[in-house]
C-alpha positions in Angstrom: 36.0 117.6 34.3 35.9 114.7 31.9 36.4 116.8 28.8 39.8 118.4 30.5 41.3 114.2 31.5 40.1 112.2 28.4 43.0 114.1 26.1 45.7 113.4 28.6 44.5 110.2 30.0 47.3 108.0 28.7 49.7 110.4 29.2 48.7 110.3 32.9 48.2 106.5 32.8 51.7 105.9 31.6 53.0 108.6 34.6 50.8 106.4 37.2 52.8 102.9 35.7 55.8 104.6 35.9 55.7 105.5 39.7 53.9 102.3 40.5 57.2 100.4 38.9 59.6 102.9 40.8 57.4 102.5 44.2 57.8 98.2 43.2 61.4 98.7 42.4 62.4 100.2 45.6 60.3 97.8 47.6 62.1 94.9 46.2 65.8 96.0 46.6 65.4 97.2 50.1 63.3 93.5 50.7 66.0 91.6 48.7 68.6 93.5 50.9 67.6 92.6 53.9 67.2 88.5 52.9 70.7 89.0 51.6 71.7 89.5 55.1 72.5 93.5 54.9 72.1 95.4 58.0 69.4 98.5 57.5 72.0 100.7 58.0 73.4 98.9 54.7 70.5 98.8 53.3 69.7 102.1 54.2 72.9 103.9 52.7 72.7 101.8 49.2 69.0 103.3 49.1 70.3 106.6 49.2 73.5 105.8 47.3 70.6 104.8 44.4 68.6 108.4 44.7 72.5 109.9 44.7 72.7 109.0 41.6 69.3 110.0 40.2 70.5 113.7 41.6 73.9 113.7 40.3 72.2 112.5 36.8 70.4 115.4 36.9 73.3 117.5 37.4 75.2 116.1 34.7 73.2 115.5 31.9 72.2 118.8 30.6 76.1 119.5 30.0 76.3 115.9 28.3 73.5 116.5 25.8 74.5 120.0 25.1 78.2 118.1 24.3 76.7 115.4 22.5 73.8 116.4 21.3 70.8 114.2 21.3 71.0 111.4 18.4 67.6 110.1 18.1 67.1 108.1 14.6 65.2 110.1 12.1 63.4 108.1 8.7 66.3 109.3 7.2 68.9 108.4 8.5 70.3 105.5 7.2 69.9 101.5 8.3 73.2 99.6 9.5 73.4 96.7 8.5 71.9 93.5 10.7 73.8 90.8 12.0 72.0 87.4 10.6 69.4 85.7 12.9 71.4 82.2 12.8 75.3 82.1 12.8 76.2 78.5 11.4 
């Protein structure tokens, strides 16, 4: 069983971080909500208004890369030119 984990292992470690920041992240708003002073109706629809958005995401962003098309930076594509670390 060892032999069959130990080639995905960080794959599956960076999946487990992943879920434990989503798990934190939705802990916190709905906590931060509620200290605001939202009702948990509020809270509750602005919870689900986040997942929405997640869905509709879903929906709309095969069309968008097929449009598009994915741009990720190859070795050769060339440098722009960077801004200077100091302005003076």
């Amino acid at each position: 069983m060892k032999s069959l984990i130990a080639p995905i292992s960080s794959l599956l470690g960076g999946v487990a971080l992943l879920l434990l920041g989503h798990g934190l992240l939705n802990t916190l708003l709905t906590l931060r909500g509620v200290a605001e002073g939202y009702s948990t109706g509020m809270v509750g629809l602005l919870m689900s208004g986040y997942f929405a958005g997640f869905l509709i995401g879903t929906w709309l962003a095969p069309s968008l890369i097929r449009r598009i098309g994915i741009s990720a930076p190859s070795p050769s594509t060339p440098r722009s030119p960077r801004p200077p670390y100091c302005c003076t």
